[in-house]
N, CA, C and O of each residue as an XYZ file, in Angstrom:
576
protein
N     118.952    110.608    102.726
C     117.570    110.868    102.341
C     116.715    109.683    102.765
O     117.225    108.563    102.785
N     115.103    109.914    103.198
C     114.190    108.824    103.523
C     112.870    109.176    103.177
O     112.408    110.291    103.418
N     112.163    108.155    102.551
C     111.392    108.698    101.754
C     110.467    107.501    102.683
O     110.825    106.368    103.006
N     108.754    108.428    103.057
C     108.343    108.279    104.204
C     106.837    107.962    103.091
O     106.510    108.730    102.186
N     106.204    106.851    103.398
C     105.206    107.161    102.713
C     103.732    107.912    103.853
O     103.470    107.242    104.852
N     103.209    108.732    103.709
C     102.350    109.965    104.492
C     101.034    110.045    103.850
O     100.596    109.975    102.702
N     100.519    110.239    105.166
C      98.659    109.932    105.003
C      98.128    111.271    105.600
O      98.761    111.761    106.535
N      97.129    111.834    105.179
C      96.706    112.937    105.724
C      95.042    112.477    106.492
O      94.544    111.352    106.459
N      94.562    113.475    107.016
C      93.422    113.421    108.179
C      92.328    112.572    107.627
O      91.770    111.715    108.312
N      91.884    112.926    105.804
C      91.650    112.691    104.873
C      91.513    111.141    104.194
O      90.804    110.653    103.314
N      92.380    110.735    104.919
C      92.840    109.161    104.236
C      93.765    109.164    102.920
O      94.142    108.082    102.467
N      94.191    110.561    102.206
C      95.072    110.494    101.147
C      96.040    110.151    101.001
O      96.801    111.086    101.251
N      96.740    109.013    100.626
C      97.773    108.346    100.872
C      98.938    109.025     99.645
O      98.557    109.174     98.484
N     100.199    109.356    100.022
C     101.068    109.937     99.114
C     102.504    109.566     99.985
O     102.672    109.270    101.168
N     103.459    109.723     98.832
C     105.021    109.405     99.185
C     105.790    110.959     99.376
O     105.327    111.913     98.751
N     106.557    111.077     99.954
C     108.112    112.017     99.874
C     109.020    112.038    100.243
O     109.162    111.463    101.322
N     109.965    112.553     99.758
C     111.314    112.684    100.193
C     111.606    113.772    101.074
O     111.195    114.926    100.956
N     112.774    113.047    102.476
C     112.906    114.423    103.540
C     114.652    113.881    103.630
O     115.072    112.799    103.220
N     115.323    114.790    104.172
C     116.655    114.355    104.265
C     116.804    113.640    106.106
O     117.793    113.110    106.612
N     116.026    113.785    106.461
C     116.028    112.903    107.687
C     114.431    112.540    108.758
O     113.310    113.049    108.751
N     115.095    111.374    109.622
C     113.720    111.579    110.190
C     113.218    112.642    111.274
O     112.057    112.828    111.640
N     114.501    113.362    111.740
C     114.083    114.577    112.021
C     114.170    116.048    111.258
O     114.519    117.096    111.802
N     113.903    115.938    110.325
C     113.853    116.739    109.208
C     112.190    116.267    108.823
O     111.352    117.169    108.845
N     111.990    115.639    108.669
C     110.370    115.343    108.572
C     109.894    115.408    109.975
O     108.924    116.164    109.936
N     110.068    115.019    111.158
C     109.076    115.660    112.412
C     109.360    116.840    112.657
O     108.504    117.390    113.351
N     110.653    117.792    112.232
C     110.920    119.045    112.143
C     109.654    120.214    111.623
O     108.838    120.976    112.141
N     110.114    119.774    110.247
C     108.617    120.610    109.306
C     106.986    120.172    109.913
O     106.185    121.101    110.013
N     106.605    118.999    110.240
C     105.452    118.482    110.485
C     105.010    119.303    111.551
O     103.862    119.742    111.627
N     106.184    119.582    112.630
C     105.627    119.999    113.893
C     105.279    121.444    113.425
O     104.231    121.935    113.844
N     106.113    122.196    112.549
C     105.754    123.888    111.843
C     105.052    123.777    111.681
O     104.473    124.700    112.254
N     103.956    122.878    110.921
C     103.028    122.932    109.866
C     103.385    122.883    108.617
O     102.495    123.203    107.829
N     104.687    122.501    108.038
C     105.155    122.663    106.526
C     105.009    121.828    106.074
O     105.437    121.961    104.927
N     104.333    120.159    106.333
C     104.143    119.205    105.638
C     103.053    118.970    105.187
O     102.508    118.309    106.071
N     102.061    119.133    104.006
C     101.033    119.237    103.727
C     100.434    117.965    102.849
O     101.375    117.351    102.347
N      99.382    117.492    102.576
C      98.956    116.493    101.646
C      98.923    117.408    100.331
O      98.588    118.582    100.176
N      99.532    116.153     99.186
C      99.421    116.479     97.867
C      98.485    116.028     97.620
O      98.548    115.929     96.395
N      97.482    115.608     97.955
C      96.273    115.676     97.058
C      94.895    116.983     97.739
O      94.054    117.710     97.208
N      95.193    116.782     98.684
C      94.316    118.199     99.083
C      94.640    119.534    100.154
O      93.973    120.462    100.611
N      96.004    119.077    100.263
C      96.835    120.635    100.984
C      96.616    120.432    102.579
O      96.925    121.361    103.325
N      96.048    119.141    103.149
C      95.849    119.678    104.718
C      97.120    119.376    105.053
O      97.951    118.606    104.572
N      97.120    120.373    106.276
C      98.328    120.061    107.022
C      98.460    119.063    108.467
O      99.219    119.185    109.428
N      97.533    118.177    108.216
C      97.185    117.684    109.191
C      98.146    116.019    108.316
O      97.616    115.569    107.300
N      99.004    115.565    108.665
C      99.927    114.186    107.599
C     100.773    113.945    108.577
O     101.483    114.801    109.104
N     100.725    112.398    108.954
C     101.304    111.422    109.341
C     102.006    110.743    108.786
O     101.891    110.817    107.562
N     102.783    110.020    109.175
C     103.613    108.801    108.999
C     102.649    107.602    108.604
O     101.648    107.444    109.302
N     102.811    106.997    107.848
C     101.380    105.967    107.520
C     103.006    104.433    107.604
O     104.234    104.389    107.535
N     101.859    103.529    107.781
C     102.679    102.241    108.156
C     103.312    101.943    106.571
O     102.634    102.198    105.575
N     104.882    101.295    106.470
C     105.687    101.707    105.583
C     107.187    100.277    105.759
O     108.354    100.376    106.138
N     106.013     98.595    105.060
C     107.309     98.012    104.797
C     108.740     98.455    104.645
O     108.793     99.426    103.889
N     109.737     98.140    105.028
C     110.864     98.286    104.406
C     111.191     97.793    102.888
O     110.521     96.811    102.570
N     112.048     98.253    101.926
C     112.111     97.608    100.954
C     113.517     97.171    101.320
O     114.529     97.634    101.845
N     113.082     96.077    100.792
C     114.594     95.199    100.664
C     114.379     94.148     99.399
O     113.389     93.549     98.977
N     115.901     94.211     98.953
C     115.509     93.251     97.923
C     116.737     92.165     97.942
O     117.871     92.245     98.414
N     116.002     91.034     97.180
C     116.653     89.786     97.410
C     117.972     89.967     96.322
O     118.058     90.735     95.364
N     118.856     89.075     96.780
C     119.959     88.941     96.399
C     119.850     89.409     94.627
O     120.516     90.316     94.128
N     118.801     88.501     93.846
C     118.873     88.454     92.160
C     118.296     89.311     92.230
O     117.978     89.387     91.043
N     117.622     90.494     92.887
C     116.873     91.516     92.180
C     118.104     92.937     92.579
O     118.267     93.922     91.859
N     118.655     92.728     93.573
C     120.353     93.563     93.526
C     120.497     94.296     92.607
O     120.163     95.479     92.549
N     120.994     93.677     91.828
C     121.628     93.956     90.407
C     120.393     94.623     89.617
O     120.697     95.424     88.733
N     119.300     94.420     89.804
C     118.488     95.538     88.976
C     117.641     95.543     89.135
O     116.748     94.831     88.677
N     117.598     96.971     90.387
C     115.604     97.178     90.975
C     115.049     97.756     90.472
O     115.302     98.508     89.530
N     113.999     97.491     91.085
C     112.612     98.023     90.377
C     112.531     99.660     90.346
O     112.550    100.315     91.388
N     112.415    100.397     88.729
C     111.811    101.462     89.321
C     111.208    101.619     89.623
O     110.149    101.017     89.448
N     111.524    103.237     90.831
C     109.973    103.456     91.225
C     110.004    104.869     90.613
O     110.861    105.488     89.982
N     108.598    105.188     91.085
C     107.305    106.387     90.267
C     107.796    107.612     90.820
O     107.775    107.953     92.003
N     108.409    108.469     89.454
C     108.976    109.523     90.071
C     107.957    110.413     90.668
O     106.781    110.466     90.310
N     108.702    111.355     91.942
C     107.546    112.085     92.940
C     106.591    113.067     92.361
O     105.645    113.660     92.879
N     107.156    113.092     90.959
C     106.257    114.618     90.040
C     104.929    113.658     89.548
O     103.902    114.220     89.167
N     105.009    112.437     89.580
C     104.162    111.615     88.670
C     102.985    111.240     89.767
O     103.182    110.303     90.540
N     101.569    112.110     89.821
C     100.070    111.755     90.332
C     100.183    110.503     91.072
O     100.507    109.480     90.468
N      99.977    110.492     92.157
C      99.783    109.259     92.935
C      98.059    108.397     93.200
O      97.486    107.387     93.608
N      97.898    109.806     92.566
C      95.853    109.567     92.567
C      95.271    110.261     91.728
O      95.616    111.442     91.763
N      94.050    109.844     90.513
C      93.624    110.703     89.379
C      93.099    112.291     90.383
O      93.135    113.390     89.829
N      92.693    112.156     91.705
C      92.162    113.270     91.529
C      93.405    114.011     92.000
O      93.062    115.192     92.041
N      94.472    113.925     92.316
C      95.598    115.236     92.081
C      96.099    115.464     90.720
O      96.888    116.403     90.615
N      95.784    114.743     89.547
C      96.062    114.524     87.871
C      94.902    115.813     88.115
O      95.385    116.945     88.139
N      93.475    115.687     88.285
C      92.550    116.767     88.157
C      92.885    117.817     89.166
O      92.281    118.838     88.838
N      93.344    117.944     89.878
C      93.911    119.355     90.964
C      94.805    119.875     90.105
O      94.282    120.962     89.860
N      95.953    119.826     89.386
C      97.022    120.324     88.647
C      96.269    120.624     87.321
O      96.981    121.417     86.704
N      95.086    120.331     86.567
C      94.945    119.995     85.596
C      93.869    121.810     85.893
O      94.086    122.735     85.111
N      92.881    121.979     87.001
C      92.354    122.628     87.709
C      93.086    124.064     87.894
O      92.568    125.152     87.641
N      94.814    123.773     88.546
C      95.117    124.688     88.899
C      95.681    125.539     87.486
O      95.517    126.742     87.281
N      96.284    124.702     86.714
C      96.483    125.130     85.379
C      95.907    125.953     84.451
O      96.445    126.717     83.649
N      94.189    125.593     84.743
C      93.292    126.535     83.932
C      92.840    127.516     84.572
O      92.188    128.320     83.905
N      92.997    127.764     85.880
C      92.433    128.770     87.229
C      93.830    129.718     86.671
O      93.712    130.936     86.538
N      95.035    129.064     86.393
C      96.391    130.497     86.314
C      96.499    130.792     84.934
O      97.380    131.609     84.664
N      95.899    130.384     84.075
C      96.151    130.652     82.439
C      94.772    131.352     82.465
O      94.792    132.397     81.815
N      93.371    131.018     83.134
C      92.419    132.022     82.829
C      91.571    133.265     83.949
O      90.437    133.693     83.736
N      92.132    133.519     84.703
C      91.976    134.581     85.816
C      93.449    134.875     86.711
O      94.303    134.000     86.573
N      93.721    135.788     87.417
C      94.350    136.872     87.732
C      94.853    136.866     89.424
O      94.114    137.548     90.133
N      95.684    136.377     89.940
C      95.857    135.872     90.904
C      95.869    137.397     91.234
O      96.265    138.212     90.400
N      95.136    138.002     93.279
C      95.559    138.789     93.694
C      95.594    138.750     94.861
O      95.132    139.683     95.518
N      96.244    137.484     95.542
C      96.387    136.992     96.502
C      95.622    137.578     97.943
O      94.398    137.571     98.072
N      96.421    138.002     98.827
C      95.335    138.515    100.232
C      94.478    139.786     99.794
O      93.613    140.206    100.562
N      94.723    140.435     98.500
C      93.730    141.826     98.012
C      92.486    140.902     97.907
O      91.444    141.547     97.782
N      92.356    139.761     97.924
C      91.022    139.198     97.079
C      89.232    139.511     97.260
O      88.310    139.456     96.446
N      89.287    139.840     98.670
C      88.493    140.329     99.083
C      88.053    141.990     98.981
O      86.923    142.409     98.731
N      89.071    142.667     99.202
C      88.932    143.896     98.593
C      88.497    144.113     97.070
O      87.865    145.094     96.679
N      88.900    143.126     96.324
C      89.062    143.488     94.616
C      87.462    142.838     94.192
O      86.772    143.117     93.211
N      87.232    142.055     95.117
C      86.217    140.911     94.995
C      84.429    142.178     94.953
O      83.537    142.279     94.111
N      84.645    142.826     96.195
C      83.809    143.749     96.813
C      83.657    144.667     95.594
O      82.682    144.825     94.860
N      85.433    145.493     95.554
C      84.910    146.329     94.567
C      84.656    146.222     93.528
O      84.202    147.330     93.243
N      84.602    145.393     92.335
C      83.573    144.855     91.215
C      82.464    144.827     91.264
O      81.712    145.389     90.468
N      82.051    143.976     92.479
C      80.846    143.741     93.168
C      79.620    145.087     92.842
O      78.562    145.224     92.228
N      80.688    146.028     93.811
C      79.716    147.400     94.020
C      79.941    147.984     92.597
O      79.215    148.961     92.415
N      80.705    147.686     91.567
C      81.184    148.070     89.976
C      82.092    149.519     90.344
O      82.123    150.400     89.485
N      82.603    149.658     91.265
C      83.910    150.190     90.933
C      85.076    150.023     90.467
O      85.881    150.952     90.417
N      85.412    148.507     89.949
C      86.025    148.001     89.034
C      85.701    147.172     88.224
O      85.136    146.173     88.669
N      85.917    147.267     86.853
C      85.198    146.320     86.149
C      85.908    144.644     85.905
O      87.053    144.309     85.604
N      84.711    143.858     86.176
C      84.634    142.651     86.367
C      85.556    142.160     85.372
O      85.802    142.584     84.242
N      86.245    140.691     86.342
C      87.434    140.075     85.699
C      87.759    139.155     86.230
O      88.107    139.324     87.398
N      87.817    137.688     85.646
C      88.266    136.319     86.913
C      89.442    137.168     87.830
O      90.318    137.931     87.424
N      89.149    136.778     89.080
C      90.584    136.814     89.446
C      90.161    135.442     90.552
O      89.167    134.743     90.747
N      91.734    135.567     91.178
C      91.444    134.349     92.310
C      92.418    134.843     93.637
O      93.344    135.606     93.362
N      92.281    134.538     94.696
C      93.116    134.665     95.769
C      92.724    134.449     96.892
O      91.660    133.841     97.003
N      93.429    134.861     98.066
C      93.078    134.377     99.321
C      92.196    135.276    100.196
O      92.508    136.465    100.276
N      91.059    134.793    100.900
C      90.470    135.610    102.046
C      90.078    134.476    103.336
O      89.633    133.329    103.356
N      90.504    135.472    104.369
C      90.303    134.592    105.947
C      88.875    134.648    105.728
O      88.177    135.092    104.816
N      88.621    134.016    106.929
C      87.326    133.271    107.122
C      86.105    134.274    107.796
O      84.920    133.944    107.844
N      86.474    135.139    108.134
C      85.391    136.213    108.261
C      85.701    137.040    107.061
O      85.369    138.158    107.455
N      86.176    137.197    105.715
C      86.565    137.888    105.246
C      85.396    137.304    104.184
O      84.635    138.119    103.661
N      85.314    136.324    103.978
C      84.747    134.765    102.743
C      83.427    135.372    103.515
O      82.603    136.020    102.870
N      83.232    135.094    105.163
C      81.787    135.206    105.073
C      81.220    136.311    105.073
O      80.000    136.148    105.112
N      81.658    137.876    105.036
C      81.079    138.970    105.095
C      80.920    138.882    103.257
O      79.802    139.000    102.755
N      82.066    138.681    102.453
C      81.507    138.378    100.948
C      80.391    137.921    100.902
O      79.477    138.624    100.469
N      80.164    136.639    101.328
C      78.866    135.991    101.384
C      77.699    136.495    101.478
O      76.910    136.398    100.538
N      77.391    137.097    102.581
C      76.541    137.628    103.410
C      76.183    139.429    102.573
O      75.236    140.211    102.657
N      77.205    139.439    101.989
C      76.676    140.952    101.373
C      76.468    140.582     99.827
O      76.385    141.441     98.949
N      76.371    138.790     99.532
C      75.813    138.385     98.048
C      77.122    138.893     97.025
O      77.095    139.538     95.976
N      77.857    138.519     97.525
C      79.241    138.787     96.461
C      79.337    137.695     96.182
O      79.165    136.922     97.125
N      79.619    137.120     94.927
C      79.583    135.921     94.301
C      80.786    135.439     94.623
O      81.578    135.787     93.747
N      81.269    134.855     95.389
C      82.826    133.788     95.307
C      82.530    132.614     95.590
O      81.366    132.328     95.873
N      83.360    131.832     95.576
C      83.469    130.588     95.541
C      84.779    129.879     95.855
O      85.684    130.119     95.057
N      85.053    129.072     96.840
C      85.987    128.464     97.402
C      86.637    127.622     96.608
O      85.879    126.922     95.938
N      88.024    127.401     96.407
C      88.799    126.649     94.782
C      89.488    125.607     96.097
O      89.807    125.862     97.258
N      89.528    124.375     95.287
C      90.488    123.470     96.480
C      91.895    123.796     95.738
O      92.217    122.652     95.419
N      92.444    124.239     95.487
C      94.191    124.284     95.480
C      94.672    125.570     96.297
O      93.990    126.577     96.486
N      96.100    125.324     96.787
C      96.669    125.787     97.810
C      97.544    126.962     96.616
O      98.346    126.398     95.872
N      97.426    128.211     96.477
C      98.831    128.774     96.335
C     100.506    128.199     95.774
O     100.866    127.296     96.529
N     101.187    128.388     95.071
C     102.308    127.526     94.998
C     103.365    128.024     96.025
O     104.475    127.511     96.160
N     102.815    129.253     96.846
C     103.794    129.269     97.935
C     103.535    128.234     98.811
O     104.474    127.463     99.005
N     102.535    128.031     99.367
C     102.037    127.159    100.345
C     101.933    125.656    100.284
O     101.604    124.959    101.244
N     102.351    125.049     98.649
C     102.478    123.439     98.473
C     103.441    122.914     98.877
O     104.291    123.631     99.404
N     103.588    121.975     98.814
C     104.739    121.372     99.173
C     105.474    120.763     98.084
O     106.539    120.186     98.304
């Protein structure tokens, strides 16, 4: 295992674990390596001392910050975000636009929901005054 510390387009600096270093340019080149603090898939290799430790610290290193534990308050507020977006509206993933419309026109009655629409999909909503609004969190299929 090598744990790479990774910067996105963004400047968001975050750590992870990959089981090799071609196992991390593997996924990167797919697109499967994403920033934890705002989902781009655009993450590099960021410059990354070695740790080494001296002889008396051997015997008992330093922990470090497990990977579940916020590396920056605003991913503490992204999880904190995504938490109240799935406990109070209705995920309906690529329908979102369809479900979005039909409320809209009141053929179904109105109800948070949340999900995904492509980018001509967001702007014909727009453009025909359908109220949505763009959420920054990624899906939990799509995190990393």
């Amino acid at each position: 295992m090598i744990r790479y510390a990774l910067r996105c387009a963004d400047g968001h600096r975050f750590e992870s674990w990959f089981q090799s270093a071609d196992a991390f340019d593997g996924l990167a080149e797919k697109g499967l390596v994403s920033c934890a603090v705002c989902g781009r898939p655009d993450v590099t290799k960021a410059i990354m001392a070695p740790q080494v430790a001296a002889e008396t610290e051997a015997a008992a290193p330093e922990p470090s910050k497990p990977l579940s534990t916020p590396s920056h308050p605003m991913e503490a507020a992204l999880r904190a975000f995504r938490a109240h977006l799935e406990a109070n509206s209705t995920y309906v993933g690529g329908r979102f636009a369809a479900e979005a419309r039909a409320m809209h026109l009141g053929e179904k009655a109105d109800a948070p929901i949340h999900g995904e629409a492509n980018p001509d999909e967001a702007r014909a909503l727009i453009e025909d005054g359908v109220p949505i609004l763009p959420i920054p969190v990624l899906p939990k299929a799509k995190a990393n």
